[in-house]
SEMAR-673705 format. One line per 2 residues: number of its first residue (from 1); their letters; for each residue x, y, z of N, C-alpha, C. Coordinates in steps of 0.05 Angstrom, whole numbers, always signed. Example, Ala and Ser with C-alpha at 12.3 -4.5 7.8 and 13.67 -1.06 7.14 Angstrom:
2
1 = as = +264 -114 +156 +246 -90 +156 +264 -66 +156; +257 -45 +142 +273 -21 +143 +258 +1 +157
end
This chain:
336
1 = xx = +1566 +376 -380 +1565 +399 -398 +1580 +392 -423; +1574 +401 -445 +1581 +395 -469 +1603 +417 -485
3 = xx = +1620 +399 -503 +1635 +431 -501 +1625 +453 -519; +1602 +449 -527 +1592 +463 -537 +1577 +488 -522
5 = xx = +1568 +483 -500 +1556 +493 -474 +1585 +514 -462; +1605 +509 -466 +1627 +528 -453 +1630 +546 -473
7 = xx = +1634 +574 -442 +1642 +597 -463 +1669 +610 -453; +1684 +589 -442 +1709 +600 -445 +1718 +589 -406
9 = xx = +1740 +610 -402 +1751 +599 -364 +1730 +611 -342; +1712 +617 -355 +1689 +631 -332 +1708 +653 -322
11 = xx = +1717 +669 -337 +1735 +688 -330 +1707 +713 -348; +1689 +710 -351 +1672 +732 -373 +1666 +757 -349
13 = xx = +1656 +757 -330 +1657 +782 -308 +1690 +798 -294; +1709 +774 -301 +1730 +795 -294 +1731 +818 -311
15 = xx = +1753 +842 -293 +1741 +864 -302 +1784 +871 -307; +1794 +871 -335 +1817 +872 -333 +1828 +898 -315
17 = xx = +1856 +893 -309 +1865 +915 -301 +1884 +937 -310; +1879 +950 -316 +1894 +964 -343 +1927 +965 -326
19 = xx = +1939 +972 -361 +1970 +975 -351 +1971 +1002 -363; +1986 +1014 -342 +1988 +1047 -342 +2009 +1053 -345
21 = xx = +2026 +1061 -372 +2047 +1072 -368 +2054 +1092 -379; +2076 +1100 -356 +2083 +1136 -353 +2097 +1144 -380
23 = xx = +2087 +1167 -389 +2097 +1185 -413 +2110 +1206 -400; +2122 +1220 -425 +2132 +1245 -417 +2126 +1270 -426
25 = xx = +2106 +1261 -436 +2082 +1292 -446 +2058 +1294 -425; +2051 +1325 -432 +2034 +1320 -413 +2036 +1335 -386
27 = xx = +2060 +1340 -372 +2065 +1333 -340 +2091 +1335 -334; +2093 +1337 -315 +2120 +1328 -299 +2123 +1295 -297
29 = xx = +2149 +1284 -299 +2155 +1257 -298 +2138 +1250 -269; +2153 +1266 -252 +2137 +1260 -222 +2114 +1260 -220
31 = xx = +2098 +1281 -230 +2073 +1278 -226 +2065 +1258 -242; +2067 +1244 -266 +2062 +1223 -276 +2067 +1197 -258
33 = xx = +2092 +1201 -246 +2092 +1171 -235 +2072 +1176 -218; +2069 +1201 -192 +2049 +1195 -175 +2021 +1179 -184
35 = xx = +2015 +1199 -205 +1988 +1181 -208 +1992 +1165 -229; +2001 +1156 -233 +2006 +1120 -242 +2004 +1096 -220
37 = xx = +2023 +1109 -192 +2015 +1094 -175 +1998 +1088 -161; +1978 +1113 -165 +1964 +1114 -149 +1932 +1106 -161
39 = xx = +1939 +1099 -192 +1918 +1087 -215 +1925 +1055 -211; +1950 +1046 -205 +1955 +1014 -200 +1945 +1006 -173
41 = xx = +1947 +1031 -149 +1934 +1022 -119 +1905 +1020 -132; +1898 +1035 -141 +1863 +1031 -153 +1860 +1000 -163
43 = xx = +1880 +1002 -185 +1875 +965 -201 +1872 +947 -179; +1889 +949 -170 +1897 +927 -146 +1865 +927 -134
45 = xx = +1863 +949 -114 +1838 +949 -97 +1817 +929 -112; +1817 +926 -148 +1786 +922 -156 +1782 +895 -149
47 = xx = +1802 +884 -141 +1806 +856 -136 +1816 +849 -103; +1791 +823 -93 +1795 +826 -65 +1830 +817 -58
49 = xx = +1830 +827 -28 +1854 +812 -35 +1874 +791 -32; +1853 +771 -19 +1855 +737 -25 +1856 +728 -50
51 = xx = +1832 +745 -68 +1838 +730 -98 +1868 +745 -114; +1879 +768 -104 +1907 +772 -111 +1926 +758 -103
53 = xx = +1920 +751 -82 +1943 +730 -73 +1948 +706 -84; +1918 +691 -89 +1925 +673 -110 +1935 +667 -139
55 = xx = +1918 +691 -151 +1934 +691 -173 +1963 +690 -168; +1972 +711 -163 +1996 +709 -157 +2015 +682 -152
57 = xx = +2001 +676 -139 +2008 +643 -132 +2005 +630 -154; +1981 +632 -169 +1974 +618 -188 +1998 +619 -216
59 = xx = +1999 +647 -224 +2021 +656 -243 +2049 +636 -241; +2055 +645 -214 +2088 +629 -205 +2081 +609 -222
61 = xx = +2065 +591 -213 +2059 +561 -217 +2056 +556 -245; +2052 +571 -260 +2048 +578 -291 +2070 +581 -302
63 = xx = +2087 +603 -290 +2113 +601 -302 +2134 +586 -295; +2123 +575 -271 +2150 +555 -271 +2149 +524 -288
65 = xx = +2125 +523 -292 +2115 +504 -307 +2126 +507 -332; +2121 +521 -338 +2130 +535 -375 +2158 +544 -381
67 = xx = +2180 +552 -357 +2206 +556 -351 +2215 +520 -353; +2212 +497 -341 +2216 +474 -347 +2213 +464 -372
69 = xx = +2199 +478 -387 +2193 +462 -407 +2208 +487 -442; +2226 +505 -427 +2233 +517 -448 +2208 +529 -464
71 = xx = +2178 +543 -450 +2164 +552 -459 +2157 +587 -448; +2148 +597 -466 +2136 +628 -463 +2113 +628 -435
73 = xx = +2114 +633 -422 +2099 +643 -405 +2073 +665 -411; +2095 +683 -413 +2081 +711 -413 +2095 +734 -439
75 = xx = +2082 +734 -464 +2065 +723 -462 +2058 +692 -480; +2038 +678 -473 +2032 +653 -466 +2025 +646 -500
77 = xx = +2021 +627 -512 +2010 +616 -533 +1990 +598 -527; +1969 +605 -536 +1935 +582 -531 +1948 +558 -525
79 = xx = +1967 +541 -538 +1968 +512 -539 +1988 +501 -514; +2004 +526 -511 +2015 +527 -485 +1997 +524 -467
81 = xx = +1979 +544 -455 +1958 +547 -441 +1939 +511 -436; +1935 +504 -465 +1910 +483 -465 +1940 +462 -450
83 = xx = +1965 +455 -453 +1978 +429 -449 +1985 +436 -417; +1989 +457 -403 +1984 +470 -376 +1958 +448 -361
85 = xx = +1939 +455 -378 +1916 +447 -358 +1918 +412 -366; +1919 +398 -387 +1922 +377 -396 +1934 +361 -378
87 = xx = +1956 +377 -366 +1987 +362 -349 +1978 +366 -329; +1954 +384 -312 +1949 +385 -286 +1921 +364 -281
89 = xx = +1907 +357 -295 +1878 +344 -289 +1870 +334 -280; +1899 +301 -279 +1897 +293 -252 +1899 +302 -227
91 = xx = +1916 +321 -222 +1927 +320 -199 +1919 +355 -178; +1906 +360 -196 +1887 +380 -188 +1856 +392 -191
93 = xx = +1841 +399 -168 +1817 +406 -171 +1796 +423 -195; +1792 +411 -210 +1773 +433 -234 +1765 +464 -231
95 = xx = +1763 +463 -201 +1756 +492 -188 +1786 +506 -191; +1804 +493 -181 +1841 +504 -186 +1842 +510 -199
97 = xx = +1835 +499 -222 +1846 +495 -252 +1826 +515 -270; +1803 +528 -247 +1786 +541 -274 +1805 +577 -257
99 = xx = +1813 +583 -230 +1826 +599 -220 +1854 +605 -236; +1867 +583 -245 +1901 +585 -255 +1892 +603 -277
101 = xx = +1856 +598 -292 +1850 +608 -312 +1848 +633 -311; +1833 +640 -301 +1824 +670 -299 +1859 +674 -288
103 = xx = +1878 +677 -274 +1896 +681 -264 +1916 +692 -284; +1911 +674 -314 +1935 +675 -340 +1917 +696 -362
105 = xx = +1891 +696 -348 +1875 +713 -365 +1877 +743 -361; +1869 +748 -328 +1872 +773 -320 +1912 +790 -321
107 = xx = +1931 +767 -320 +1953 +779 -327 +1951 +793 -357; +1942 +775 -382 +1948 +775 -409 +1932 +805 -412
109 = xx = +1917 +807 -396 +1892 +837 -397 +1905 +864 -400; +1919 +855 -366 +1931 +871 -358 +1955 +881 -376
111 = xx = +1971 +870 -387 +1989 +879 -405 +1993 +885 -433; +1956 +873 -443 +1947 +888 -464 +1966 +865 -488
113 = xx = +1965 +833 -475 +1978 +815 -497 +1945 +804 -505; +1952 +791 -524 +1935 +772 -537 +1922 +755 -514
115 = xx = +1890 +755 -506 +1892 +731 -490 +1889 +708 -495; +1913 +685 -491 +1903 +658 -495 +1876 +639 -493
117 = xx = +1872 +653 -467 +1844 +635 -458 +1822 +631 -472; +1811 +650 -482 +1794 +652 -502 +1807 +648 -531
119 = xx = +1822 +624 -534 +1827 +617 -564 +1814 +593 -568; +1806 +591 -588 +1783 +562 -591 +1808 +539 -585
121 = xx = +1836 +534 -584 +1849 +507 -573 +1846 +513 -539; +1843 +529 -531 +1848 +525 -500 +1813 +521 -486
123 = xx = +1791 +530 -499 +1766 +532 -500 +1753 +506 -502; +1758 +493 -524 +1757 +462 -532 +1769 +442 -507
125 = xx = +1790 +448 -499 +1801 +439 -484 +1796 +432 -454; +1791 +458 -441 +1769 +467 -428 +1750 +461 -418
127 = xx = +1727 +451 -447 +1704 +441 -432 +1708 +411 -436; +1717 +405 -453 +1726 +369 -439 +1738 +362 -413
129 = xx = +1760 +381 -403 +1765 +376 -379 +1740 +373 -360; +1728 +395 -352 +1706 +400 -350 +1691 +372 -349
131 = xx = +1682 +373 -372 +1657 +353 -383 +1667 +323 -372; +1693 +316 -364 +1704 +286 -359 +1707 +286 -327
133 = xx = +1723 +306 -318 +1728 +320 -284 +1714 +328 -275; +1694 +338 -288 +1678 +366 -273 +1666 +344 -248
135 = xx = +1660 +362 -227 +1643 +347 -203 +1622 +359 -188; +1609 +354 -182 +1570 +375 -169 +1598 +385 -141
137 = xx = +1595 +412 -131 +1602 +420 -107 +1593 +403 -92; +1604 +403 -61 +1598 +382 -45 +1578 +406 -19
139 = xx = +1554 +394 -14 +1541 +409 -4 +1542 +404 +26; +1541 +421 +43 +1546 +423 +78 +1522 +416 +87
141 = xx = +1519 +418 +107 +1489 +416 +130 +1485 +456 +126; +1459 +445 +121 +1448 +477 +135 +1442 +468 +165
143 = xx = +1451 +496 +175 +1456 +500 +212 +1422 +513 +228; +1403 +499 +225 +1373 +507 +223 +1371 +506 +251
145 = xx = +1360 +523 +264 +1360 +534 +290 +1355 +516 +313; +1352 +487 +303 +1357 +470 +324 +1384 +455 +328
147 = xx = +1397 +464 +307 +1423 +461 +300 +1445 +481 +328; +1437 +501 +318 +1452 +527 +328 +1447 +529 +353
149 = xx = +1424 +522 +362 +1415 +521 +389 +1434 +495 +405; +1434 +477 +392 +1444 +450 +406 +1481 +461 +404
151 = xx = +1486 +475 +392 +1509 +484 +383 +1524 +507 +419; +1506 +524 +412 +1511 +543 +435 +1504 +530 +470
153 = xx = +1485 +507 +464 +1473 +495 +497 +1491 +494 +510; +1519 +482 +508 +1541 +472 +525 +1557 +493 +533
155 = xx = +1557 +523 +516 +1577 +539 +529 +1574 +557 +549; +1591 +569 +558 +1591 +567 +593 +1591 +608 +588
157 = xx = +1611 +616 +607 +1616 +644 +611 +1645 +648 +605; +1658 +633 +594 +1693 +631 +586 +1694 +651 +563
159 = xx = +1710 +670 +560 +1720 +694 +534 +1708 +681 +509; +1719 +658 +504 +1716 +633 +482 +1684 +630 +472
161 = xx = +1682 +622 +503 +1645 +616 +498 +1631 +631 +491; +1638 +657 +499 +1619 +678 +493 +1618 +687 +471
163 = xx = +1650 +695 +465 +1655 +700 +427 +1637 +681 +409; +1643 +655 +415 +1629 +639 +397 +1601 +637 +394
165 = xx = +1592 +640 +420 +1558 +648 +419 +1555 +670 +400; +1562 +683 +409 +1552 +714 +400 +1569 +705 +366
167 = xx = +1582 +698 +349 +1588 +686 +326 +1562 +676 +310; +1563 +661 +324 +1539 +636 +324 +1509 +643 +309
169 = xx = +1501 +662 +333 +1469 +672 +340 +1477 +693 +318; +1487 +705 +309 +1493 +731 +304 +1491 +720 +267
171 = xx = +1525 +702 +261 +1523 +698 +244 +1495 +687 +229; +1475 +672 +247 +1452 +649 +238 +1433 +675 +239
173 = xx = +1425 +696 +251 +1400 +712 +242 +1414 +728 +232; +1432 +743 +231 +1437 +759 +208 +1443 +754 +180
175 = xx = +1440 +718 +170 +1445 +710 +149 +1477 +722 +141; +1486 +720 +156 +1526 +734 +150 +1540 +712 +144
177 = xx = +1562 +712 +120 +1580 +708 +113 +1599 +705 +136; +1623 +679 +132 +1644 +678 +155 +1657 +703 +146
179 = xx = +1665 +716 +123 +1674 +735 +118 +1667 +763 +127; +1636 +763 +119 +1624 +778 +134 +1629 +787 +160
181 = xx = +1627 +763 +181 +1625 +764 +204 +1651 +777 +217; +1681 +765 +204 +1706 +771 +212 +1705 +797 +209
183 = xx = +1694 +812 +188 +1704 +839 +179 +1689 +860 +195; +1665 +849 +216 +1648 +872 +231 +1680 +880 +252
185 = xx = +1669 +911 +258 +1675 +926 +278 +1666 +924 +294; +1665 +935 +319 +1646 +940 +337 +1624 +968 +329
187 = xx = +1635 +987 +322 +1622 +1007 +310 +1601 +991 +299; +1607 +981 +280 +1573 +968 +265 +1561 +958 +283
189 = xx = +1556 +952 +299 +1537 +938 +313 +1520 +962 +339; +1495 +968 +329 +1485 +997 +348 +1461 +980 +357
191 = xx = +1460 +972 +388 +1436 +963 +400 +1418 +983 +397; +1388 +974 +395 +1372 +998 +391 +1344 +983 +405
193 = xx = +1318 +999 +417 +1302 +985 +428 +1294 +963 +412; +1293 +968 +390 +1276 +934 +374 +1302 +911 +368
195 = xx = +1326 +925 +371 +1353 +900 +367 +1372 +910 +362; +1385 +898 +350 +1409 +901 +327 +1412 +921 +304
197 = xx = +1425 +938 +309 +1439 +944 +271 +1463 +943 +266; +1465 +920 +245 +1494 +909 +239 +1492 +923 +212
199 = xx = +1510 +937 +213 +1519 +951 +184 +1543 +931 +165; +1541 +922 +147 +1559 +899 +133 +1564 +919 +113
201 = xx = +1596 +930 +116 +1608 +946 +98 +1614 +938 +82; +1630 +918 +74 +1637 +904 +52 +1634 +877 +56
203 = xx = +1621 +862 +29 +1617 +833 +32 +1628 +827 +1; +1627 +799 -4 +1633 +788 -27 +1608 +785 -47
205 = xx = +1585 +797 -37 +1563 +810 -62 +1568 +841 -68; +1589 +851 -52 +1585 +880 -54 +1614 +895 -53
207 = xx = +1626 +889 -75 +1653 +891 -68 +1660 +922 -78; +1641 +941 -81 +1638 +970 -91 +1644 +977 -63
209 = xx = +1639 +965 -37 +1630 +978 -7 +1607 +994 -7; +1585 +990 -17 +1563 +1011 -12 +1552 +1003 +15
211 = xx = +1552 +983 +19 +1544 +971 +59 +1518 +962 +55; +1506 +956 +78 +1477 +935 +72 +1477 +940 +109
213 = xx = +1449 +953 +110 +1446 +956 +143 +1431 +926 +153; +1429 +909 +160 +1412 +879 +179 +1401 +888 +198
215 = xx = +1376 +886 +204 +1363 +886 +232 +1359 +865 +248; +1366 +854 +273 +1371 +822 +285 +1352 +836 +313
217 = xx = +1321 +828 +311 +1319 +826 +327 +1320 +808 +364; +1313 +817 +380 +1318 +803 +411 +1302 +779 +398
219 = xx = +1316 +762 +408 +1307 +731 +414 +1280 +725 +433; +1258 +709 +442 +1246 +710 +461 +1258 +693 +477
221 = xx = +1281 +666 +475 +1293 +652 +488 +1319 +671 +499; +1321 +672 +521 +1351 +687 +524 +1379 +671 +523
223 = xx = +1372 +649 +528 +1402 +633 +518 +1412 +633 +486; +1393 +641 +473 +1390 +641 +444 +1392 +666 +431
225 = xx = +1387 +688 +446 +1378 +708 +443 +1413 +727 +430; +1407 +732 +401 +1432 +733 +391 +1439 +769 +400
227 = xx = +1426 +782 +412 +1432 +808 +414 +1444 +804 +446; +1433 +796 +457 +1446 +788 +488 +1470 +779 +485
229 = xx = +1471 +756 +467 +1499 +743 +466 +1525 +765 +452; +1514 +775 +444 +1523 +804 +433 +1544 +824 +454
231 = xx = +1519 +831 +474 +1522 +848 +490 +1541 +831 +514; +1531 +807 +521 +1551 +800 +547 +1584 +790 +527
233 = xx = +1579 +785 +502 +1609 +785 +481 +1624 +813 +497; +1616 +831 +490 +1623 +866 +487 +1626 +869 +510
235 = xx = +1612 +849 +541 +1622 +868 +567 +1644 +850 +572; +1644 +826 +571 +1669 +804 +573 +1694 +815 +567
237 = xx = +1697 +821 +547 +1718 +829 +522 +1732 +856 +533; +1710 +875 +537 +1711 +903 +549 +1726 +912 +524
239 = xx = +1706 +906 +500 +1710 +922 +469 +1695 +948 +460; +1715 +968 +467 +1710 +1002 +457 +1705 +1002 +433
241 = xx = +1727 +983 +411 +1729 +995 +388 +1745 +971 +370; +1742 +978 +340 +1757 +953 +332 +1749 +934 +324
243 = xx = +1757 +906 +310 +1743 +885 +308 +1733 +879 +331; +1707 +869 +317 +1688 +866 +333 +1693 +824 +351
245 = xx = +1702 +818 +318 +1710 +791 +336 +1744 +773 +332; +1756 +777 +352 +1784 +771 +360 +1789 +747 +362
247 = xx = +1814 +741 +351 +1826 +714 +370 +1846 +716 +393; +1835 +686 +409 +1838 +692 +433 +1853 +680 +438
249 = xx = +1884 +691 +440 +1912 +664 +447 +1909 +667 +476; +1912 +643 +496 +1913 +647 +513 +1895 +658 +539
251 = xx = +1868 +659 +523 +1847 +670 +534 +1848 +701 +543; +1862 +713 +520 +1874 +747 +526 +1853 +753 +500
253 = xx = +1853 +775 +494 +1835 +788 +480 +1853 +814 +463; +1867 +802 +443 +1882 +826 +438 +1873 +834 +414
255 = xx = +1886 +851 +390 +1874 +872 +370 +1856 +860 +345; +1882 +833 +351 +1880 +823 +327 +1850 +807 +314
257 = xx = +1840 +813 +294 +1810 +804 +286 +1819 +772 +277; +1790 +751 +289 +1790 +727 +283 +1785 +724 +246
259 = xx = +1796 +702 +231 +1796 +708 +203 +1781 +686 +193; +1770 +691 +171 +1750 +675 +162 +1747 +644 +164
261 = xx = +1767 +631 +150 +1765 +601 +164 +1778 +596 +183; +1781 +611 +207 +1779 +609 +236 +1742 +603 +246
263 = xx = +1729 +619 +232 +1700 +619 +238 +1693 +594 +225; +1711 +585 +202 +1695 +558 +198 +1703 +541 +217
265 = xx = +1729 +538 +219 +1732 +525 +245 +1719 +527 +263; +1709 +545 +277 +1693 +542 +305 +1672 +528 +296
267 = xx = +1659 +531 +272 +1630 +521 +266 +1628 +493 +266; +1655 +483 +261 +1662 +458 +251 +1668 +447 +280
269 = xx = +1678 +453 +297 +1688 +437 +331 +1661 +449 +348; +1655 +460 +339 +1615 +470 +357 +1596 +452 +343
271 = xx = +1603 +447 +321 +1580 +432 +314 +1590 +396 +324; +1617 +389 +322 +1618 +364 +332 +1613 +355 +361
273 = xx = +1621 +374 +375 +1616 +379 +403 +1585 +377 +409; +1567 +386 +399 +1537 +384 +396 +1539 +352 +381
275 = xx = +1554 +337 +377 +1540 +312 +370 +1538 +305 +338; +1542 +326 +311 +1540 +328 +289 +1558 +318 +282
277 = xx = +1565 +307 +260 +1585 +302 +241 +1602 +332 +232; +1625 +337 +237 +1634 +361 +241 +1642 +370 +210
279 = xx = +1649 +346 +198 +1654 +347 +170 +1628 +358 +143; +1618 +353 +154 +1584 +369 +142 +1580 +394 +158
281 = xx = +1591 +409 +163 +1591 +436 +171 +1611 +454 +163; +1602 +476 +155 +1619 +505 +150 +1618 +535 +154
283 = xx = +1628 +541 +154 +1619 +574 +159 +1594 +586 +146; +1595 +571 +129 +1563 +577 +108 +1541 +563 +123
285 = xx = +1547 +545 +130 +1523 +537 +142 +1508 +551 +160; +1509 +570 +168 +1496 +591 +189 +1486 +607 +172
287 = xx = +1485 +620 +140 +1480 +634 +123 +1453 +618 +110; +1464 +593 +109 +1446 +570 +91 +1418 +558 +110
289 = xx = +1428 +563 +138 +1414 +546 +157 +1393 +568 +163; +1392 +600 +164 +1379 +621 +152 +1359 +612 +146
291 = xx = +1371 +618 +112 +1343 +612 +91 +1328 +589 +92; +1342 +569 +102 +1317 +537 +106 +1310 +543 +121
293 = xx = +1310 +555 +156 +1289 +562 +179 +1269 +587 +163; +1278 +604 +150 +1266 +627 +146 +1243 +619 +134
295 = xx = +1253 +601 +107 +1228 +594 +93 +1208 +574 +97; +1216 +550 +117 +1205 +534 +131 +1182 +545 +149
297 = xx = +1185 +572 +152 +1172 +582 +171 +1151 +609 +159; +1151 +597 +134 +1130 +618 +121 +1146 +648 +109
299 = xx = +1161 +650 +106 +1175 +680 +111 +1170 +687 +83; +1166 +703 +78 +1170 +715 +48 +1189 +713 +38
301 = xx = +1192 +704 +12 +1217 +703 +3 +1227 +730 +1; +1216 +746 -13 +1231 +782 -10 +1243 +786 +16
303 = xx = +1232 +786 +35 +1243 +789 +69 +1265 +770 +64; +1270 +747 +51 +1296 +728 +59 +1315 +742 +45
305 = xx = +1308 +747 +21 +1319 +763 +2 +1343 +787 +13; +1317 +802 +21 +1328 +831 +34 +1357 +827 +60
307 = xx = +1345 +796 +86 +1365 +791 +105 +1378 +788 +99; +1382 +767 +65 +1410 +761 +64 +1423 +781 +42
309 = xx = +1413 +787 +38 +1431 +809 +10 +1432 +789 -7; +1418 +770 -20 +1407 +762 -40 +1410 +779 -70
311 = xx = +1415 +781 -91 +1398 +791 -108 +1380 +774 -125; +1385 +754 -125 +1356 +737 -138 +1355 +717 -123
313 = xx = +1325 +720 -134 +1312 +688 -125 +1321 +665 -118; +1335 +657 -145 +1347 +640 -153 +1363 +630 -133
315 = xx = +1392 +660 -125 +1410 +653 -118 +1401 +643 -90; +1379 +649 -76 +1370 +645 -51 +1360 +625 -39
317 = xx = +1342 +606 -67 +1327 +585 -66 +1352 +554 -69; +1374 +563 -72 +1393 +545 -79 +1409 +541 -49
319 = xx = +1404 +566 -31 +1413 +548 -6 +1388 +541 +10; +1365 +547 -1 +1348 +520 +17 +1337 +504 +6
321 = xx = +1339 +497 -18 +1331 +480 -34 +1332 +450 -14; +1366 +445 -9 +1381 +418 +2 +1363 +418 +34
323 = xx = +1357 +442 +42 +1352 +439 +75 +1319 +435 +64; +1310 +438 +56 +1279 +428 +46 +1273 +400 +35
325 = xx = +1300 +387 +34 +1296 +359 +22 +1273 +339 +28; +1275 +337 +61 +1252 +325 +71 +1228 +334 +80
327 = xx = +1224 +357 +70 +1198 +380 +79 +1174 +373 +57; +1152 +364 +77 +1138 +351 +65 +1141 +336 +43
329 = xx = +1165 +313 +34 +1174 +300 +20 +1149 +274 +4; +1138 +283 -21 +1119 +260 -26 +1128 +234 -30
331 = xx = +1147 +233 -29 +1153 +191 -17 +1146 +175 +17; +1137 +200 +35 +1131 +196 +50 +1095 +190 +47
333 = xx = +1085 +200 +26 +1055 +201 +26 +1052 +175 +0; +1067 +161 -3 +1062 +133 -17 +1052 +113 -1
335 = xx = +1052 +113 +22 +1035 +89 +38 +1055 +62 +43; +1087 +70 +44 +1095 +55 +47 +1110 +47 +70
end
């Protein structure tokens, strides 16, 4: 990419968070502070809150950086900002380094300073890093139902085995997110004669919470059969209520919900255990391994669309693009 091609820290969709502060017109002091605080619990919420934690993290790291060097932090000067990322390039990931961004951006918002990021020295700067570091993401195995199948063959009737089945089957036809998957209840999940309804209240396409209902129907294989694995999950467990999927110290079953790269983990020791390279697998891969069976198999793209909570094409055709590599491949029809 050229730096002409950059429009800044890919910070353009954050949504600042205002800084609210209490007057004394108006109101009672108290009732001012109440809802001040209760306008900052709002800010906070708009942002998940893994990516608050980072920033946060990210900030420290900003100012301690800028504290060594007898520099302004906050707030920051562009050239400060551009010699920040200059001094990290080597020694950290482009993806880090576009996060520290948005991180110095969404503070400067929030406090209503000048923001550095968007000054043509830190912008310039930017996309050369970029343009010299930048690297293609590193792409996983999609988990395509002979995958997932060879995945689940070995497990037995153990608390473990069962969770992970029912993970597995569940995560791979309902096109779900590891995030996704950690955050079901049991409430969401209503057996019904034709299957499944998994209600996905909040996901990382839908961070308003408006919810997205999935229909997963019965399998014709019953070892495969992701609503079964479902149901003998739920009698194993003897789960009323609650996260729907737990970790299990000890082979006990207590409140606590399994967390997202825990699920990649399992995907990752299930899939080596089946014989795969475990390192080419992720929690996505059951999302990704989806859309290549789906569309391999004639499916409409709208119907893939709709399973996965898609909103474009685009974004959809990009995880089966890689699992279609060798699908009907014309180097095979060269005669060689």
């Amino acid at each position: 990419m050229t730096s002409t091609e950059s429009t800044g820290p890919d910070v353009e969709d954050s949504e600042p968070v205002p800084a609210i502060v209490v007057g004394e017109a108006g109101g009672t002091v108290a009732e001012l502070e109440a809802l001040t605080e209760r306008a900052r619990a709002y800010a906070r919420s708009s942002k998940a809150a893994n990516t608050l934690r980072a920033y946060e993290s990210d900030l420290r790291h900003f100012g301690a950086w800028c504290e060594r060097r007898a520099l302004d932090a906050f707030p920051a000067a562009p050239e400060t900002v551009a010699l920040y990322l200059v001094d990290h390039t080597e020694r950290l990931a482009v993806s880090t380094l576009r996060r520290r961004l948005a991180a110095i951006s969404e503070a400067h918002q929030a406090a209503r300073f000048p923001n550095p990021t968007i000054d043509p020295a830190v912008r310039t700067t930017w996309a050369g890093i970029r343009r010299t570091h930048g690297t293609a993401p590193e792409g996983k195995e999609a988990a395509v139902t002979e995958v997932v199948a060879a995945m689940v063959a070995p497990l037995g009737e153990r608390l473990i085995d069962r969770r992970d089945r029912a993970i597995l089957l569940l995560g791979f036809a309902g096109a779900l997110r590891r995030s996704e998957l950690a955050a079901l209840d049991v409430e969401d999940l209503v057996e019904t004669a034709d299957g499944l309804r998994v209600t996905v209240v909040r996901s990382k396409a839908d961070q308003e919470g408006e919810g997205h209902t999935v229909g997963i129907t019965y399998g014709s294989n019953p070892p495969t059969c992701p609503v079964r694995a479902w149901r003998a999950w739920v009698s194993a467990a003897e789960l009323a209520g609650g996260p729907a999927f737990r970790r299990l110290p000890h082979d006990r079953v207590p409140a606590h919900r399994i967390a997202g790269d825990g699920i990649a983990r399992m995907v990752k020791r299930r899939a080596g255990a089946a014989g795969y390279a475990r390192e080419l697998f992720s929690g996505h891969s059951l999302r990704s391994g989806f859309a290549t069976t789906a569309a391999r198999a004639g499916v409409a793209e709208h119907r893939i669309m709709r399973q996965g909570r898609w909103r474009t094409g685009q974004a959809m055709r990009g995880y089966i693009q890689e699992g279609e590599l060798f699908v009907d491949n014309p180097s095979g029809k060269l005669g060689l």
